[in-house]
N, C-alpha and C positions, 0 to 999 in steps of 0.2 A: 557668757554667763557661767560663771563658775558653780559645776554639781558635784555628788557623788552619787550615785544610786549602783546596786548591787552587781557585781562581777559578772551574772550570767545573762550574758550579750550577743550577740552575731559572734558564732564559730569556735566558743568556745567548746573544748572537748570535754566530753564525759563519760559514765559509763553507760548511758541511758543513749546517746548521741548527741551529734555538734546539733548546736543552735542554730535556722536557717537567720530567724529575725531577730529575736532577743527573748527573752521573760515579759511577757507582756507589764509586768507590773511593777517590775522594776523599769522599763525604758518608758513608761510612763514619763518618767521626769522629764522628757524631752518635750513631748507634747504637750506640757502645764508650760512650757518656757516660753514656749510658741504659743500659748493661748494668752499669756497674761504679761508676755516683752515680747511683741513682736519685732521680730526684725534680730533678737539674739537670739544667737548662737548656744547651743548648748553643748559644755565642756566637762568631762567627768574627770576629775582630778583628785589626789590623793591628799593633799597638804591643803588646809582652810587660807583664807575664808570662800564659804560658800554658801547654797543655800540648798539645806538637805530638804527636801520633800517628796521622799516617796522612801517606803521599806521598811526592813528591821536595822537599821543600821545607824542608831543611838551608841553605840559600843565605838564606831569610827569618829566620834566629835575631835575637830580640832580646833584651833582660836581660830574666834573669828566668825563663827561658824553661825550662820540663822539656820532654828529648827521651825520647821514651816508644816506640820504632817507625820513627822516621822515615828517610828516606835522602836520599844527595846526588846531585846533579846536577855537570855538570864545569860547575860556576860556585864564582868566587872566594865565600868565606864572606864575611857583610857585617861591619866596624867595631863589633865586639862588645864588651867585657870576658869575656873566657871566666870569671872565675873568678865572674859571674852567674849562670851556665848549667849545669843540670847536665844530665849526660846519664846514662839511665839505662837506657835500652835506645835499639839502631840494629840497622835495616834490617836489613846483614849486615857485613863484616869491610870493605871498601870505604869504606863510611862512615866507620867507627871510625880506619882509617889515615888518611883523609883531615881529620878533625876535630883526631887529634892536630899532625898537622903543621901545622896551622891555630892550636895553641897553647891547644887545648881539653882540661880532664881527663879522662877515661877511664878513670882509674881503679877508678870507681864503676859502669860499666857491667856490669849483671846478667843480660843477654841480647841474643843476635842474634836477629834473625827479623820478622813483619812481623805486627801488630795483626789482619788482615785475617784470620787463622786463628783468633781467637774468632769468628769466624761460625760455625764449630760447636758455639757454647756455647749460639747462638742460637734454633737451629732445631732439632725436632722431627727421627728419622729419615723419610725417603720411601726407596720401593724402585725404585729404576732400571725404566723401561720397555723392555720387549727392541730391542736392535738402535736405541734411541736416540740420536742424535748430536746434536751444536750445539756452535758455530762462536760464540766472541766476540768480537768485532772489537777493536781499539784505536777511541776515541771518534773518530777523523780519518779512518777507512778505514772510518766505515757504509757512504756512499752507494755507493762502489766495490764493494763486497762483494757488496752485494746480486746485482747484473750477473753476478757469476759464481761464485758458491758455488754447487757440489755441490747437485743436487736430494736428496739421500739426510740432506741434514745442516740443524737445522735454526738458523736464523742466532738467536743470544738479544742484544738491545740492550743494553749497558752503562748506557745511559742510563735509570735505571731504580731503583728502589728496591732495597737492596743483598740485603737478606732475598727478595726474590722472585727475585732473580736467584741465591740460593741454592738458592732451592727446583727453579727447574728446572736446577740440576748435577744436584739426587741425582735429580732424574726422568730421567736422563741415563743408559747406559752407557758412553759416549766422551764428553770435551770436547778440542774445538779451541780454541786461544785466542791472539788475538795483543796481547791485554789483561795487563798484569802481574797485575792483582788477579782475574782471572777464573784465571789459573795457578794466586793463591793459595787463592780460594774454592773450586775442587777439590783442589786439598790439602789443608785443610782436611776437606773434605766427603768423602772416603777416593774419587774419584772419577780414574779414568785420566784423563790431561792431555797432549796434543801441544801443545808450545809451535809457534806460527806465526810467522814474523819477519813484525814490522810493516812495511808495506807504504809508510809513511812516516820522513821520518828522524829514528824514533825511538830514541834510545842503548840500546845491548844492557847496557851500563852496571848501571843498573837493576836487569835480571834477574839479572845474576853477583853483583851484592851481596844480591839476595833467595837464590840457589842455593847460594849459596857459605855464606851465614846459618844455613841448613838441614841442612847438612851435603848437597850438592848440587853435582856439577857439572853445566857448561851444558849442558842436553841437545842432542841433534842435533834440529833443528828445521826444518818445514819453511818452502821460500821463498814462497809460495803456499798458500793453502787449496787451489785448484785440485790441487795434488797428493793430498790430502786421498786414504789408502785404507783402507777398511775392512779389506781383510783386511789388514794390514801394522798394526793400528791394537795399541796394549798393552795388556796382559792385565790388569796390576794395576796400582793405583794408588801412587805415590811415597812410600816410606820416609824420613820424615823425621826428623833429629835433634833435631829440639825440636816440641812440641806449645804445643796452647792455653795447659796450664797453666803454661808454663813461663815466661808471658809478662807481669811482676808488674806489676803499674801501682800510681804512687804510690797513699797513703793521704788519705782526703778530708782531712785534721788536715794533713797535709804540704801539699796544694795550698791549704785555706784559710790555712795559716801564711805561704803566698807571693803570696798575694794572687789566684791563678789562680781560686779558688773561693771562695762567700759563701754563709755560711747563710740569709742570705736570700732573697728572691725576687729571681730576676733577670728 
């Protein structure tokens, strides 16, 4: 199966430190491959066709290319043919205006929302531990966090296989999160969610195309986890407009007719 999903993987270096597992929310794409084509292989490749679903990474289209999930970035779209491209589900409504003005169809788009919410197709229910909290950083604000997050909360690494970091939401009764995909894996996961403004200059961008997707707007968030109160914390978790199933991913006959997937071994 032909993917792309975001650069920051196993080992690469940084100024923050290497990656042990991945970005949880980018290597996501690996495990939508294995949920919904069993038995393929997942291939991160640079040159189309493929099938994008997970990230900001609308700015990397190339021919060929099914958008299944994904969003954009305020970067120009690259020297495409749009009528190579189809697009089949985005992010949230953000993307979609941005694509068509870019000269891309839209017409055939069949949902808003973000892949990231079949994580609860994945996992077994767990039952929240009382008076549990954790705090997901954005992957650029670990080392800071550490220094001053709340002793009452307990910090979960992004950096991390996606499904365990699922598992401790539902062992969870609050999450904090200044992670877009840690947002959506307690959405997802029927788990209360304070969004945290990244503490880096991450585009709020992003989240209003994920919020807005859901039928969602930006919630009031805080500027620090430091604020971070229990009692002030929500009761119940985020009513969303579209669920897991709403979110169709093409047919293996479709990807292998476009060359994205092979019955073969890859």
């Amino acid at each position: 199966m032909r993917l792309n999903f975001d650069r920051y993987t196993k080992l690469r270096k940084s100024t923050w430190r290497e990656f042990g597992v991945g970005n949880a929310g980018d290597i996501f794409a690996r495990n939508l491959v294995s949920h919904h084509y069993h038995g393929s292989k997942a291939l991160n490749v640079t040159e189309g066709p493929r099938l994008l679903c997970v990230g900001s990474i609308a700015h990397k289209l190339a021919p060929g290319d099914i958008l299944c999930g994904i969003g954009c970035k305020d970067v120009a779209f690259p020297a495409v043919d749009p009528e190579t491209v189809k697009v089949q589900g985005v992010r949230g409504p953000i993307t979609a205006t941005a694509l068509h003005k870019a000269g891309y169809d839209v017409s055939q788009i069949k949902w808003h929302g973000d892949p990231g919410l079949k994580i609860s197709q994945m996992l077994n229910p767990e039952s929240a531990k009382p008076g549990r909290a954790i705090f997901i950083p954005h992957y650029r604000e670990r080392g800071m966090v550490r220094k001053v997050i709340p002793k009452w909360i307990n910090m979960v690494d992004i950096d991390d296989d996606p499904l365990r970091i699922g598992r401790e939401i539902m062992r969870a009764e609050l999450v904090y999160s200044s992670s877009l995909h840690g947002i959506i894996f307690a959405h997802a996961l029927g788990r209360p969610v304070v969004m945290v403004k990244p503490a880096t200059e991450e585009p709020l961008l992003k989240f209003d195309d994920y919020f807005f997707g859901v039928g969602l707007a930006r919630p009031r968030y805080l500027s620090s986890i430091t604020e971070a109160d229990i009692h002030t914390k929500p009761n119940s978790p985020a009513s969303l407009s579209v669920s897991a199933e709403d979110l169709i991913f093409p047919t293996a006959q479709e990807l292998e007719s476009r060359g994205i997937m092979t019955t073969e071994p890859e």
